[in-house]
C-alpha positions in Angstrom: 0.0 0.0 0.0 2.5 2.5 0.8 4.6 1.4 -2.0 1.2 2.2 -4.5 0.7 5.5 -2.8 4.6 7.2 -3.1 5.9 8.3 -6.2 7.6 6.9 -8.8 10.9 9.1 -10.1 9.3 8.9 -13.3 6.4 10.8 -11.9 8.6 13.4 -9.7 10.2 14.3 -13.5 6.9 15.4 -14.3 6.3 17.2 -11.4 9.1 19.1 -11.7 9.0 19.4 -15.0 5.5 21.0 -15.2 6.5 23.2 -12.0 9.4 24.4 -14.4 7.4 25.5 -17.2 4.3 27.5 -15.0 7.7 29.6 -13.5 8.9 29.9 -17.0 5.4 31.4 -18.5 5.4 33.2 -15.0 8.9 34.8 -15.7 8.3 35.7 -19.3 4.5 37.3 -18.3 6.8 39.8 -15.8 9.7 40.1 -17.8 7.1 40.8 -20.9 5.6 43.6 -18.9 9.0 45.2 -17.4 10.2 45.6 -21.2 6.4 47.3 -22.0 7.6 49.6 -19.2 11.2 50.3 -20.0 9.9 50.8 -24.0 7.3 52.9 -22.9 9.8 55.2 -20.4 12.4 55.1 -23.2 10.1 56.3 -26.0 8.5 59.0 -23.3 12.0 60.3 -23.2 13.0 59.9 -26.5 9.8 62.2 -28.0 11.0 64.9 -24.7 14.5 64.9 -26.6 13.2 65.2 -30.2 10.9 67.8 -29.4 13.5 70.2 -27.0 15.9 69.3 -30.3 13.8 71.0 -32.5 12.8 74.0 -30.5 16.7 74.6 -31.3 17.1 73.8 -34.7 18.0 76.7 -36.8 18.7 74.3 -40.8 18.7 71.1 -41.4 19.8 69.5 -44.6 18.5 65.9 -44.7 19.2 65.8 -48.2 15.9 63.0 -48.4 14.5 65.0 -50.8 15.8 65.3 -54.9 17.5 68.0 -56.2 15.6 70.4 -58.0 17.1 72.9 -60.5 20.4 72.6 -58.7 19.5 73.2 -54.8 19.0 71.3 -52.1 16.4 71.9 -49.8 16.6 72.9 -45.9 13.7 70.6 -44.5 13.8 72.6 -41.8 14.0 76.0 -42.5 14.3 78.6 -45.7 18.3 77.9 -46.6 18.1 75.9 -49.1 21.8 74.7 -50.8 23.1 75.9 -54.0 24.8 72.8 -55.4 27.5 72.6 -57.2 29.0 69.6 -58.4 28.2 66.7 -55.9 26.7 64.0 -56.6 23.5 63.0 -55.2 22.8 59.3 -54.0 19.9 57.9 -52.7 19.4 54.8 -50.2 18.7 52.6 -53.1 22.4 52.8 -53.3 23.0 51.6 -50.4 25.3 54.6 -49.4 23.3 56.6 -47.1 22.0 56.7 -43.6 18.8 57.6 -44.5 16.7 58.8 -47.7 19.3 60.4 -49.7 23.3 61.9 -49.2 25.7 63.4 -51.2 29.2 62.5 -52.3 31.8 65.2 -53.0 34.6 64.8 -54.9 37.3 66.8 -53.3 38.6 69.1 -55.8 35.6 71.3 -56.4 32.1 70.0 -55.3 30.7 71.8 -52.6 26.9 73.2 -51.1 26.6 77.3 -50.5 23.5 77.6 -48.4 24.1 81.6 -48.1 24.6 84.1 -45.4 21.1 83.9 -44.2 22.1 83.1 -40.5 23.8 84.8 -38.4 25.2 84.1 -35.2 26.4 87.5 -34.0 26.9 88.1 -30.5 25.4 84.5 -29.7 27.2 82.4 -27.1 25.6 79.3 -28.0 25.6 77.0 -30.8 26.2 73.5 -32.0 26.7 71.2 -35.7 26.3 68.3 -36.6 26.7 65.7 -39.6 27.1 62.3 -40.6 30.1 62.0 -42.7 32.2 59.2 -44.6 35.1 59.6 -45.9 37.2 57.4 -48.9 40.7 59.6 -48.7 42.4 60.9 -45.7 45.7 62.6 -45.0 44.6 66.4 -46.0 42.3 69.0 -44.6 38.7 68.9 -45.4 36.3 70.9 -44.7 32.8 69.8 -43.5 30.2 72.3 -42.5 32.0 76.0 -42.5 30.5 79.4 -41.2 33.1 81.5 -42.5 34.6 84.2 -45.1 38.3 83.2 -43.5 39.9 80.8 -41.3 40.8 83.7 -39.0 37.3 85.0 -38.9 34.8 81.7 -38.4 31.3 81.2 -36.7 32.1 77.4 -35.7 33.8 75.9 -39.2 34.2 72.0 -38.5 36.9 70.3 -40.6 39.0 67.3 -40.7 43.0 67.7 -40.2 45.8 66.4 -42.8 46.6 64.1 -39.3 42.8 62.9 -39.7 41.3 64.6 -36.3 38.3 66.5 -36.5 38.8 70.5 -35.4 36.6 73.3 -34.6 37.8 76.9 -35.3 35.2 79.3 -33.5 36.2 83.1 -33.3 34.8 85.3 -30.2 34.9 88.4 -28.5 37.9 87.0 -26.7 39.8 85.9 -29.9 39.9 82.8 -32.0 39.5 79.5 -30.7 39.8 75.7 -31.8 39.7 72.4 -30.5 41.0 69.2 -31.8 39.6 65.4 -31.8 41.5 62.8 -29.2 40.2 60.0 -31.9 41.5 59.9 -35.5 38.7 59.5 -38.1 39.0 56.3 -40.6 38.1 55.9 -44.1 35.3 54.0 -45.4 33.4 54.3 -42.3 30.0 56.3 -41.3 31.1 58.9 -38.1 27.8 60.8 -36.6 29.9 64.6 -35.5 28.9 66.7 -33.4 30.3 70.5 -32.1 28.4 71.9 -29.0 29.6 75.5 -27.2 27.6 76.5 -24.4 29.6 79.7 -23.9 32.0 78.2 -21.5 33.0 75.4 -23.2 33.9 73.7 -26.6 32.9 69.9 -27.2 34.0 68.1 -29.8 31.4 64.3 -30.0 32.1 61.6 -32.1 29.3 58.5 -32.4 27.5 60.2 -29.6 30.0 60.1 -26.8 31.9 63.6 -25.7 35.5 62.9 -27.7 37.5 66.2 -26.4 36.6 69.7 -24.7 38.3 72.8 -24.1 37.4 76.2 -22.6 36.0 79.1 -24.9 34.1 82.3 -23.6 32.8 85.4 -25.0 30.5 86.1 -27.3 30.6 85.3 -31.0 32.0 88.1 -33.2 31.7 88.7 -37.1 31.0 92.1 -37.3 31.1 93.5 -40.2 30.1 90.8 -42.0 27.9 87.6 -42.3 30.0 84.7 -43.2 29.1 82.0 -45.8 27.1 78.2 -45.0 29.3 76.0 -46.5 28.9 72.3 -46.9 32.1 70.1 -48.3 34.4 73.2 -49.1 36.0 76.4 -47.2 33.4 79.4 -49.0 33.7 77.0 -52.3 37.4 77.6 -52.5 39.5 75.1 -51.0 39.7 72.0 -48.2 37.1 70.5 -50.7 35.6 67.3 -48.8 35.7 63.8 -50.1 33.0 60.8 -50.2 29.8 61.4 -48.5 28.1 64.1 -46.2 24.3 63.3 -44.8 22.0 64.7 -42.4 23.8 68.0 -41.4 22.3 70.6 -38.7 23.3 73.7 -37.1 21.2 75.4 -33.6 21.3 78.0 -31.8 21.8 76.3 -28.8 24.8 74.1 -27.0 22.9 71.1 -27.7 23.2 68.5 -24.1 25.1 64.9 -24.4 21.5 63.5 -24.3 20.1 64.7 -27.5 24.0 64.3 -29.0 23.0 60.3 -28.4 19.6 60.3 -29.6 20.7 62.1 -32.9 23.4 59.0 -32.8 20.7 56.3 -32.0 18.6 57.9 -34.6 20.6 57.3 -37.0 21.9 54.1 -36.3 18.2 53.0 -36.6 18.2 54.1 -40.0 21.4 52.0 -41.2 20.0 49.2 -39.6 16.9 49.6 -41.6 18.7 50.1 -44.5 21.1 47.6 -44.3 24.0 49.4 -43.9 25.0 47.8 -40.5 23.7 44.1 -39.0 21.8 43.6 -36.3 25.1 42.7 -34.1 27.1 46.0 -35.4 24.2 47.3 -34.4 24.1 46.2 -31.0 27.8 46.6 -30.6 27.5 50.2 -31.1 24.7 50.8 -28.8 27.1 48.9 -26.5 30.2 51.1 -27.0 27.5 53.9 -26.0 26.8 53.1 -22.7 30.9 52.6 -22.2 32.4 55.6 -20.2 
């Protein structure tokens, strides 16, 4: 009798086996619902981001749109780009982090978007860009405010030793600040310049790369420099390869909306195809590194 009534080790298996699988479906309901949360609080403070972004943004050249009749338009605000030589791609080629791009070839192609802005006695402002590049070893320019390198309203350029440097003049003189990291070729680099009128930051891939002190106010009286994209005023430093999503703000824009530009983008390639899932994860990984 007692032999009948005890369990067989066959029948403890079961038991234990069905006990695993209710903890399993109970483990997955919670961890189902902490992700809802986490999503939910991420996207809450993802839309907070955008929006404060935008309340900044003074041009934004997406270049998602076709040229028409030789300009490019400002999707943001009224500067649209005189284009001269660059070539436009779209994402059907592949090459661009989202909609369309534009490759320059170095010697003359560049993108005059006027003298419509002007920055004059601000101490605040921040660039940014997406930029690839296929030869290094000279100096390029990316996005220039400028009628001189001794006279520029934040000019961001790459170095002949492949550094990314900021020239910024003030009421206290001209200042610059170089990268710590070098930039490679053939790969996509999301840049980013922020001076809050104490400081100079230089970002690479959404992580603060070098900083330096600056003060004063900005100072380019009597004139209103050029918006350049891929050349210095359409005259030299000509940039090479490909240039996409470039912004300029009239404010120091905060390491938080640097990254969600960043992730932003990255969400793109991966859409696109330009990166894997993994590279994808692996950069969102390198992120959250200090």
């Amino acid at each position: 009798m007692n032999k009948n009534k005890s369990f067989t080790l066959i029948e403890l298996l079961v038991v234990i086996v069905i006990i695993g699988i209710l903890a399993g479906v109970i483990m997955i309901s919670t961890s189902s619902s902490i992700d809802k949360a986490n999503l939910a609080k991420a996207q809450a403070f993802s839309n907070t981001v955008q929006e404060e972004l935008l309340l900044n943004l003074i041009s934004e050249w997406t270049f998602d749109e076709p040229e028409i009749s030789g300009k490019t338009k400002d999707s943001w605000s009224t500067n649209s780009g005189t284009v001269t030589g660059a070539d436009y791609k779209t994402k059907d080629t592949r090459l661009c982090i989202s909609g369309g791009c534009y490759y320059f070839n170095g010697s003359t192609d560049h993108i005059d978007c006027g003298n419509k802005m002007d920055f004059n006695g601000k101490n605040n402002i921040s660039f940014s860009a997406w930029i690839n590049l296929d030869s290094l070893g000279a100096q390029r320019n990316i996005l220039g405010r400028h009628s001189s390198w001794t006279d520029a309203q934040g000019t961001l350029r790459i170095t002949s030793s492949n550094v990314l440097q900021i020239l910024l003049k003030t009421t206290t003189g001209q200042n610059d600040i170089v990268s710590i990291k070098t930039i490679k070729a053939n790969q996509w680099y999301y840049i980013a310049y922020s001076w809050d009128g104490s400081f100079m930051d230089i970002y690479i891939n959404g992580k603060l790369d070098s900083s330096t002190p600056c003060t004063g106010l900005i100072n380019t009286t009597p004139y209103i420099p050029t918006n350049s994209l891929g050349s210095y005023v359409g005259t030299g430093s000509f940039f090479v390869s490909l240039i996409d999503d470039a912004r300029i703000y009239d404010a120091a824009l905060t390491s938080s909306q640097i990254k969600q530009n960043y992730i932003a983008g990255l969400n793109s390639m991966l859409a696109n195809g330009l990166i894997s899932r993994d590279e994808y994860s692996k950069k969102i990984d390198m992120l959250a590194l200090k």
